[in-house]
C-alpha positions in Angstrom: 50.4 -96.4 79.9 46.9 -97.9 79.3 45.6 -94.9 78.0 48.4 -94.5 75.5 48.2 -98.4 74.3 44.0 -98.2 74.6 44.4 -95.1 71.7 46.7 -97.6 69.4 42.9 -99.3 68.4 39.7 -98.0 67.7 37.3 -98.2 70.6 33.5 -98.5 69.7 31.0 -98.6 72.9 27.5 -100.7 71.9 26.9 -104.9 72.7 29.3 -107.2 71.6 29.4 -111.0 71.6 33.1 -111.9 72.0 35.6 -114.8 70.6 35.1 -116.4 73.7 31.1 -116.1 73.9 31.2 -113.9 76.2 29.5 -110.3 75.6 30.8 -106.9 77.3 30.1 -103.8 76.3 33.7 -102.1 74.6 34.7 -103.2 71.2 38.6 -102.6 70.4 39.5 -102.7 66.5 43.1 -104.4 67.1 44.3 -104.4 63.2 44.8 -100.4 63.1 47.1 -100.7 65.7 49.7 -102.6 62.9 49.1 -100.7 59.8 52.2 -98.2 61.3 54.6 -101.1 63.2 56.9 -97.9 64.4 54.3 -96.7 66.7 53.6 -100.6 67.9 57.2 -101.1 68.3 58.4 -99.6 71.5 55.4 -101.2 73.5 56.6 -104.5 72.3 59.6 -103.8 73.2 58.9 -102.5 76.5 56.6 -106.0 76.9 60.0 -107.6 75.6 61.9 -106.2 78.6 59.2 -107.7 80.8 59.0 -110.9 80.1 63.3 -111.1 79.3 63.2 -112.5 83.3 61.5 -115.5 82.5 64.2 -116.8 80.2 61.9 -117.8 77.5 63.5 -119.8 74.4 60.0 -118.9 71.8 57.2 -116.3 71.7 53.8 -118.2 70.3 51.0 -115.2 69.5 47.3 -116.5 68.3 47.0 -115.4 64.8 46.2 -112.9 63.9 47.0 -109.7 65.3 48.8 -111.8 68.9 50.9 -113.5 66.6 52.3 -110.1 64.7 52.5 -108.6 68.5 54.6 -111.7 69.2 57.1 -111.9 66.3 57.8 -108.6 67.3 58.5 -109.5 71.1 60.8 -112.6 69.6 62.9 -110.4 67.5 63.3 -108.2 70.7 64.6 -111.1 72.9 66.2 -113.3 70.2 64.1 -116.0 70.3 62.0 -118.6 68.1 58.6 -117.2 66.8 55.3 -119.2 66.8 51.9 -118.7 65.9 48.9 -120.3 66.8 46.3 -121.0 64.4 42.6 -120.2 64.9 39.9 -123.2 64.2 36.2 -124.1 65.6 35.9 -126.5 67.8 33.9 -129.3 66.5 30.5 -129.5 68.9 31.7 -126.3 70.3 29.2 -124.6 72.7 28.5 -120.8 73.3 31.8 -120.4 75.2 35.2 -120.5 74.2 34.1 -122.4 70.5 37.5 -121.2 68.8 40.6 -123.0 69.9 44.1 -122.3 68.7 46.8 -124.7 67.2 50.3 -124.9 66.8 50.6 -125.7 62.9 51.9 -129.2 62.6 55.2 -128.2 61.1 56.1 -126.9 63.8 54.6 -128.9 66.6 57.9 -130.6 67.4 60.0 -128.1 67.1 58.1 -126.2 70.3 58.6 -129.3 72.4 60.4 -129.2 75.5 61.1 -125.5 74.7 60.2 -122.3 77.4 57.6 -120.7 75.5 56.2 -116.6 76.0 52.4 -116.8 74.8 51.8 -113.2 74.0 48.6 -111.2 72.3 48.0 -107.9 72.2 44.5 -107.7 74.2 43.6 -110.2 77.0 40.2 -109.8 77.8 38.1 -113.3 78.5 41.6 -114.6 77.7 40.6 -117.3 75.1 42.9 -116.6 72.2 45.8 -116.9 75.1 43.5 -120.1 76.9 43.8 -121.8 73.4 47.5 -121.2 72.8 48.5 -122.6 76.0 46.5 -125.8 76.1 48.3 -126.4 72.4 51.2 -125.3 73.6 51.3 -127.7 76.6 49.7 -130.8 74.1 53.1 -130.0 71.5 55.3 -130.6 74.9 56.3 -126.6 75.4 56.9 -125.7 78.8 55.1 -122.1 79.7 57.1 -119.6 81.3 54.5 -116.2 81.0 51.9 -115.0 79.2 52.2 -110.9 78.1 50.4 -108.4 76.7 49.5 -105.3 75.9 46.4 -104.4 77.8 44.1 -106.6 80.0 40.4 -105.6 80.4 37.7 -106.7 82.3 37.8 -108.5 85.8 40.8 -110.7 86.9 41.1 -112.2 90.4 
Protein backbone atom coordinates (compact mmCIF):
# COMPACT_ATOMS: atom_id res chain seq x y z
CA UNK A 1 0.00 0.00 0.00
CA UNK A 2 2.81 2.59 0.53
CA UNK A 3 4.15 2.05 -2.68
CA UNK A 4 0.86 2.53 -4.40
CA UNK A 5 -0.02 5.90 -2.33
CA UNK A 6 4.10 7.07 -2.52
CA UNK A 7 3.38 6.94 -6.70
CA UNK A 8 0.11 9.36 -6.16
CA UNK A 9 3.03 12.45 -5.78
CA UNK A 10 6.05 13.15 -7.42
CA UNK A 11 9.17 12.10 -5.53
CA UNK A 12 12.41 14.20 -6.11
CA UNK A 13 15.73 12.91 -4.12
CA UNK A 14 18.29 16.10 -3.42
CA UNK A 15 18.37 18.42 0.26
CA UNK A 16 15.41 19.80 1.45
CA UNK A 17 14.58 22.14 4.29
CA UNK A 18 11.09 21.19 5.47
CA UNK A 19 7.86 23.15 6.92
CA UNK A 20 8.93 22.19 10.12
CA UNK A 21 12.77 23.15 9.78
CA UNK A 22 13.76 20.10 9.57
CA UNK A 23 15.78 18.89 6.42
CA UNK A 24 15.70 15.10 4.94
CA UNK A 25 16.66 14.12 1.96
CA UNK A 26 13.01 12.93 -0.23
CA UNK A 27 10.89 15.66 -1.52
CA UNK A 28 7.13 14.56 -2.24
CA UNK A 29 5.05 17.03 -4.63
CA UNK A 30 1.61 16.43 -2.74
CA UNK A 31 -0.71 18.77 -5.19
CA UNK A 32 -0.52 16.18 -8.27
CA UNK A 33 -1.92 13.73 -6.24
CA UNK A 34 -5.52 16.02 -6.49
CA UNK A 35 -5.55 17.19 -10.01
CA UNK A 36 -7.55 13.54 -10.68
CA UNK A 37 -9.81 13.15 -7.12
CA UNK A 38 -10.98 9.61 -8.56
CA UNK A 39 -7.65 8.12 -8.16
CA UNK A 40 -7.32 9.95 -4.53
CA UNK A 41 -10.70 8.69 -3.60
CA UNK A 42 -10.63 5.16 -2.58
CA UNK A 43 -7.52 5.79 -0.29
CA UNK A 44 -9.52 8.37 1.55
CA UNK A 45 -11.98 6.25 1.79
CA UNK A 46 -10.09 3.34 2.93
CA UNK A 47 -8.40 5.99 5.66
CA UNK A 48 -12.32 6.82 6.28
CA UNK A 49 -12.90 3.14 7.28
CA UNK A 50 -9.99 3.48 9.64
CA UNK A 51 -10.60 6.11 11.65
CA UNK A 52 -14.91 5.29 11.47
CA UNK A 53 -13.86 3.38 15.19
CA UNK A 54 -13.03 6.45 16.78
CA UNK A 55 -16.55 7.99 16.49
CA UNK A 56 -15.33 11.27 15.36
CA UNK A 57 -18.09 14.09 14.93
CA UNK A 58 -15.45 16.58 12.28
CA UNK A 59 -12.35 15.94 10.09
CA UNK A 60 -10.00 19.28 10.45
CA UNK A 61 -7.00 18.94 7.46
CA UNK A 62 -4.15 21.80 7.40
CA UNK A 63 -4.68 23.64 4.28
CA UNK A 64 -3.80 23.01 1.73
CA UNK A 65 -3.56 19.76 0.31
CA UNK A 66 -4.57 17.95 4.38
CA UNK A 67 -7.53 19.84 4.26
CA UNK A 68 -8.78 18.55 0.58
CA UNK A 69 -7.59 14.91 1.87
CA UNK A 70 -9.86 15.71 4.85
CA UNK A 71 -13.06 16.95 3.28
CA UNK A 72 -12.87 13.94 1.47
CA UNK A 73 -12.60 11.64 4.64
CA UNK A 74 -15.71 13.83 6.14
CA UNK A 75 -17.90 13.21 3.24
CA UNK A 76 -16.93 9.45 3.69
CA UNK A 77 -18.02 9.35 7.44
CA UNK A 78 -20.71 12.02 7.44
CA UNK A 79 -19.22 14.33 9.40
CA UNK A 80 -18.41 18.25 9.75
CA UNK A 81 -15.32 19.50 7.66
CA UNK A 82 -12.61 21.81 9.03
CA UNK A 83 -9.59 23.28 7.81
CA UNK A 84 -6.75 24.67 9.42
CA UNK A 85 -5.19 27.75 8.19
CA UNK A 86 -1.37 28.11 7.75
CA UNK A 87 0.36 31.41 9.32
CA UNK A 88 4.14 32.29 10.64
CA UNK A 89 4.66 32.39 13.95
CA UNK A 90 5.64 35.67 15.05
CA UNK A 91 9.46 35.30 16.52
CA UNK A 92 9.32 31.87 15.15
CA UNK A 93 12.72 30.07 15.29
CA UNK A 94 14.19 27.50 12.74
CA UNK A 95 11.72 24.69 13.87
CA UNK A 96 8.22 24.36 13.53
CA UNK A 97 7.81 28.49 12.51
CA UNK A 98 4.36 27.76 10.72
CA UNK A 99 1.49 27.07 13.00
CA UNK A 100 -2.06 26.32 11.87
CA UNK A 101 -5.47 27.96 12.83
CA UNK A 102 -8.87 27.19 12.99
CA UNK A 103 -10.43 30.26 11.08
CA UNK A 104 -12.37 32.23 13.57
CA UNK A 105 -15.78 31.51 12.11
CA UNK A 106 -15.56 28.50 12.94
CA UNK A 107 -13.67 28.30 16.13
CA UNK A 108 -16.90 27.74 18.14
CA UNK A 109 -18.51 25.64 16.24
CA UNK A 110 -15.45 22.85 16.68
CA UNK A 111 -15.85 23.17 20.52
CA UNK A 112 -16.52 20.37 22.48
CA UNK A 113 -16.79 18.33 19.22
CA UNK A 114 -14.56 14.77 18.57
CA UNK A 115 -12.41 15.91 15.94
CA UNK A 116 -10.19 13.47 13.12
CA UNK A 117 -7.06 15.68 12.22
CA UNK A 118 -6.09 14.24 8.93
CA UNK A 119 -3.25 15.25 6.12
CA UNK A 120 -2.16 13.45 3.49
CA UNK A 121 1.79 13.13 4.40
CA UNK A 122 3.07 13.04 8.08
CA UNK A 123 6.55 13.42 8.13
CA UNK A 124 8.10 15.77 11.08
CA UNK A 125 4.28 16.01 11.75
CA UNK A 126 4.01 19.91 12.05
CA UNK A 127 1.09 20.63 9.80
CA UNK A 128 -0.82 17.84 12.02
CA UNK A 129 1.30 19.42 15.51
CA UNK A 130 -0.28 22.78 14.54
CA UNK A 131 -3.78 21.55 13.90
CA UNK A 132 -4.06 19.94 17.13
CA UNK A 133 -2.71 22.56 19.47
CA UNK A 134 -5.64 24.89 17.65
CA UNK A 135 -7.75 22.33 17.73
CA UNK A 136 -7.49 21.76 21.54
CA UNK A 137 -7.20 25.99 22.15
CA UNK A 138 -11.07 26.12 20.11
CA UNK A 139 -12.20 23.37 22.87
CA UNK A 140 -12.31 20.21 20.25
CA UNK A 141 -11.66 17.03 21.87
CA UNK A 142 -9.08 14.75 19.53
CA UNK A 143 -9.99 11.38 18.80
CA UNK A 144 -7.09 10.32 15.91
CA UNK A 145 -4.91 11.67 13.68
CA UNK A 146 -4.85 9.78 9.85
CA UNK A 147 -3.13 9.82 6.99
CA UNK A 148 -1.95 8.67 4.08
CA UNK A 149 1.69 7.86 4.47
CA UNK A 150 4.05 8.51 7.38
CA UNK A 151 7.87 8.90 6.65
CA UNK A 152 10.75 9.18 8.56
CA UNK A 153 11.41 7.78 12.19
CA UNK A 154 8.52 7.39 14.72
CA UNK A 155 8.98 5.85 18.20
Amino acid sequence: MPDEILGLFAARSGHFRFESGHHGDLWLEIPPAYIRPRSLRPHAARLARMLDEHRAEAVCGPLVEGALLAQMVAEELDVEFYFAEQFIRAGANDLFPVGYRIPAALRDRIRGKRTAVVDDVINAGSAVRGAVEDLEACGAQLVAIGSLLVLGLHA
